[in-house]
N, C-alpha and C positions, 0 to 999 in steps of 0.2 A: 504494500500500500504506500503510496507517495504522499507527500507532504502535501497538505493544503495550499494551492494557488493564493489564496488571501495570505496566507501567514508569511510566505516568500521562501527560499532557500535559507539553509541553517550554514549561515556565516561566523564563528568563534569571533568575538568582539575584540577579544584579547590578540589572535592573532594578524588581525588587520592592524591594529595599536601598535603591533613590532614589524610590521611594513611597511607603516607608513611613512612616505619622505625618504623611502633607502632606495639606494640602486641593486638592483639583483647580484652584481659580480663583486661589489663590495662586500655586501654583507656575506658572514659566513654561515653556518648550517643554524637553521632554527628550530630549537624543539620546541615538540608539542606532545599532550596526550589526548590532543582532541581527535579521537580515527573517525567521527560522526562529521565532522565538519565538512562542506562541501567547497568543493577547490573555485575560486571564481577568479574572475580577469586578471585580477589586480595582483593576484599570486605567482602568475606564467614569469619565469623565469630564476623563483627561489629556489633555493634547497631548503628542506622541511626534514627534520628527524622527527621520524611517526613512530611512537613506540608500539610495542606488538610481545607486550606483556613482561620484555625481560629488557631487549636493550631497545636503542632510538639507530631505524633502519633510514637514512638518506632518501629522500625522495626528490629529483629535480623534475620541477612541474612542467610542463610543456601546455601549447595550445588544446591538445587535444585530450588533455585531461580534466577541461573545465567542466564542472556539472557533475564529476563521478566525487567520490567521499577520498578524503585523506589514506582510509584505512583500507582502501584496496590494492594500495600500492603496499603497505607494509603489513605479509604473509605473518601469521600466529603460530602456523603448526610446520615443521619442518619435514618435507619432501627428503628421503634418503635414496631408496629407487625399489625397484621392484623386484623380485627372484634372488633364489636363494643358493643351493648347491650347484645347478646347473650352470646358472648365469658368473658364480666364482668363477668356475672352469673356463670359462668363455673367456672372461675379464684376464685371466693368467696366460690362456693362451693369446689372445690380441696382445699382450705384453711383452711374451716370447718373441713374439713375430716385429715386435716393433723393433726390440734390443739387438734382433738377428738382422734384419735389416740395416739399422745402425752399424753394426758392425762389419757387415760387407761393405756399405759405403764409405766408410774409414780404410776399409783393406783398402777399396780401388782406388783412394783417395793420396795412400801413401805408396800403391805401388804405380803410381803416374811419375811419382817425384824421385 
């Protein structure tokens, strides 16, 4: 359910207050713990530390971020990845193959010279 048209977009008072009057490349990263606040114009160009329950994740705002919430940019639960026994083996052998690779390209590298 979206916010009521009469009431307007949910702007943090406070963080327009530490934008105001600054230039974007001056100022340095600004935190915040408001992840509900909604990104508007006058932000395009900050860095923003959104926290996301433990630390403050850098967020640099762009145009086409205006209108979504602070807090979609700064992730809560940490992605590690998928598969378990099979997908090791996989991982070790891509690793093999990268290190043997490497190392022929160093043989042919020094038997040039």
């Amino acid at each position: 359910m979206t916010r009521s048209l009469k009431k307007g977009p949910y702007v943090d008072e406070r963080l327009l207050k530490k934008i105001a009057g600054k230039k974007p490349l001056e100022t340095g990263v600004i935190k915040t713990w408001s992840r509900a606040c909604q990104i508007s114009p006058e932000m395009v160009g900050f860095v923003f530390g959104v926290h996301n329950g433990k630390t403050h994740i850098e967020v640099l705002i762009s145009e086409d971020m205006v209108g979504h919430r602070l807090g979609e940019f700064s992730l809560t639960r940490k992605f590690t990845k998928h598969g378990g026994k099979i997908q090791k083996e996989l991982d070790t052998k891509q690793k093999e193959a990268e290190v043997t690779a490497a190392q022929s390209a160093k043989a042919a590298v020094e038997a040039k010279k």
